[in-house]
C-alpha positions in Angstrom: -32.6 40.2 -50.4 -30.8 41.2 -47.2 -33.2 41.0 -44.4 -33.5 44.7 -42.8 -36.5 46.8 -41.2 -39.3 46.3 -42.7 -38.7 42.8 -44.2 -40.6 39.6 -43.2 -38.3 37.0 -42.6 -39.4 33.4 -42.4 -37.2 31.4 -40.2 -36.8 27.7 -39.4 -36.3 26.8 -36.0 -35.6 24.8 -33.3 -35.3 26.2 -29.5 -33.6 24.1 -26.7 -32.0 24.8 -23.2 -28.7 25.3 -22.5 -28.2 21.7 -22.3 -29.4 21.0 -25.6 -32.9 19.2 -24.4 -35.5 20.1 -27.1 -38.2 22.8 -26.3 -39.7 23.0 -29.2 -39.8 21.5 -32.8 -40.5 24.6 -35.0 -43.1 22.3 -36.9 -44.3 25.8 -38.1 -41.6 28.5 -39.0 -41.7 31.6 -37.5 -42.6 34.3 -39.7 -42.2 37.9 -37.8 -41.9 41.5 -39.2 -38.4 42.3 -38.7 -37.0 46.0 -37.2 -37.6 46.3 -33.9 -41.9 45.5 -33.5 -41.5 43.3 -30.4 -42.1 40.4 -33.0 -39.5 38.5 -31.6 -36.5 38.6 -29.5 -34.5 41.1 -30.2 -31.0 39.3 -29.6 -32.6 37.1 -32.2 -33.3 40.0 -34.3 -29.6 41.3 -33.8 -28.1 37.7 -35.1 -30.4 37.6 -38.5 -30.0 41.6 -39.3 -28.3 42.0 -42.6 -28.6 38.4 -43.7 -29.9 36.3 -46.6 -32.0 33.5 -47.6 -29.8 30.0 -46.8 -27.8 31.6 -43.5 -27.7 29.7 -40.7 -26.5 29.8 -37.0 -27.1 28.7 -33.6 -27.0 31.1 -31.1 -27.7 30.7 -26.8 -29.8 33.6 -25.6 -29.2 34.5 -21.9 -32.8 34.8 -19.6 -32.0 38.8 -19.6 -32.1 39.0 -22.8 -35.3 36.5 -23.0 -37.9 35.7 -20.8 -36.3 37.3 -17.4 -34.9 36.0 -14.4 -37.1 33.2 -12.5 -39.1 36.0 -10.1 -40.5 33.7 -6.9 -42.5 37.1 -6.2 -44.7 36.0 -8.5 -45.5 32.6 -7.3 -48.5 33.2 -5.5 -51.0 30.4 -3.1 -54.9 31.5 -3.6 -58.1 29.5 -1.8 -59.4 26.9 -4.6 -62.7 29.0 -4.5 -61.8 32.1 -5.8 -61.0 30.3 -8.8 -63.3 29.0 -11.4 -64.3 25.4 -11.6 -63.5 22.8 -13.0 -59.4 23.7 -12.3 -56.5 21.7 -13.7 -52.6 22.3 -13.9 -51.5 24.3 -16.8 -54.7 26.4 -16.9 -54.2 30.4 -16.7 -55.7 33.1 -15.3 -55.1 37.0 -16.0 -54.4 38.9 -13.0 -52.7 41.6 -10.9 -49.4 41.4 -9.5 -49.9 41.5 -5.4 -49.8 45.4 -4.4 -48.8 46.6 -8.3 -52.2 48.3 -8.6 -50.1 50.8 -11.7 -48.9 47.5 -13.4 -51.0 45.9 -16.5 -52.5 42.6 -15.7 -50.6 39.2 -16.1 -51.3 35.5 -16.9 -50.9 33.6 -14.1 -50.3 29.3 -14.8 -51.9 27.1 -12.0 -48.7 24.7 -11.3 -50.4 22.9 -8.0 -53.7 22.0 -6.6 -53.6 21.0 -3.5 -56.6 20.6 -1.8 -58.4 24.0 -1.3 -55.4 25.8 -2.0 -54.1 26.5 -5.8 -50.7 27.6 -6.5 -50.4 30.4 -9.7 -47.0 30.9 -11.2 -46.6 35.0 -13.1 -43.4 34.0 -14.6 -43.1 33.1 -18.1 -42.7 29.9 -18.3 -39.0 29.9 -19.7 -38.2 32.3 -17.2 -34.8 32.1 -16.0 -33.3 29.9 -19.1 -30.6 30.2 -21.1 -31.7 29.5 -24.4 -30.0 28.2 -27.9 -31.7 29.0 -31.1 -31.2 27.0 -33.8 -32.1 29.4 -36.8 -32.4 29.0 -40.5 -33.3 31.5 -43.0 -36.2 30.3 -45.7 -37.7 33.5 -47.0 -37.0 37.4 -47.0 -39.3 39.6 -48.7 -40.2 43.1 -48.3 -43.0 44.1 -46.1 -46.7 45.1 -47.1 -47.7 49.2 -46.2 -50.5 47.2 -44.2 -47.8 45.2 -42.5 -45.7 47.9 -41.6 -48.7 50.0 -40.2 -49.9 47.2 -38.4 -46.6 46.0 -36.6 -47.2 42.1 -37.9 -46.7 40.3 -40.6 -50.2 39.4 -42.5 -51.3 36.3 -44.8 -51.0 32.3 -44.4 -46.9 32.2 -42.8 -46.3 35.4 -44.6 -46.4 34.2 -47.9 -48.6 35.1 -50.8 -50.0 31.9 -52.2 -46.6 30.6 -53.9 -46.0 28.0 -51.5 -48.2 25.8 -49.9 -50.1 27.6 -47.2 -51.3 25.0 -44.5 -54.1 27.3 -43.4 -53.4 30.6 -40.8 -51.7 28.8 -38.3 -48.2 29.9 -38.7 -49.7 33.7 -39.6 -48.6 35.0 -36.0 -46.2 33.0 -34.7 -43.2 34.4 -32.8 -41.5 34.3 -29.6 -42.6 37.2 -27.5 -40.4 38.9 -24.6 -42.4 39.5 -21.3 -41.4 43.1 -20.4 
């Protein structure tokens, strides 16, 4: 089966920077509803559109077409006691852009403590990468009505039973742009 809109496609993965330095493993394959539901990148949508079960490629996704350029607007210092204790690096907070009261909130990532002062990042935090996608095709199979109406793919990895499902942590799993 050719994977088009409306397929779930299961892909094995590895994502690196532009220098080849490993981001992530892809322990767990991404399983994502293909055709356009924000379920993934789209320029990795665009590469895997048409193919089949066994195809693989690597392809480097510019930031503009992933996470965004690196936006030091949104690197912002706070007093240490408007934030909840206990605090640590790499915690995150939901909260508004300075003076964007129209915007939808964001998830800000503490990246400093410094005394009473805490520093929260807004950007994603790939923002500004280039990145290379190593991709292989496992599974294609045609979507569930549920599946389509919902916008997301549904079941343990997507599948239904005939392989073997390590539980539900793979059932959402997907790279999401920050818009």
């Amino acid at each position: 089966m050719k994977i088009a809109k409306n397929t779930v496609v299961t892909v094995n993965y590895k994502l690196s920077d532009a220098q080849d330095n490993l981001i992530e493993d892809g322990r767990q394959p991404m399983v994502y509803l293909h055709g356009g539901y924000e379920n993934t990148l789209p320029k990795i949508e665009e590469e895997l559109d048409g193919k089949e079960v066994g195809y693989s490629s690597t392809i480097q996704i510019e930031p503009e077409d992933a996470f965004g350029d690196y936006d030091a607007a949104l690197v912002k210092v706070e007093p240490r006691n408007r934030l909840p204790e206990p605090l640590e690096v790499g915690m995150q907070f939901e909260g508004m852009p300075d003076g964007d009261e129209g915007d939808e909130a964001m998830i800000f990532t503490v990246t400093d403590i410094a005394d009473d002062k805490v520093v929260l990042d807004g950007n994603h935090p790939l923002a500004g990468m280039a990145l290379r996608f190593s991709l292989s095709v496992a599974e294609v199979r045609e979507a569930s009505d549920e599946e389509i109406a919902h916008g997301h793919v549904h079941g343990a990895h997507g599948h239904h039973g005939d392989e073997d499902d390590e539980g539900e942590e793979g059932d959402h799993v997907a790279i999401h742009p920050i818009h």
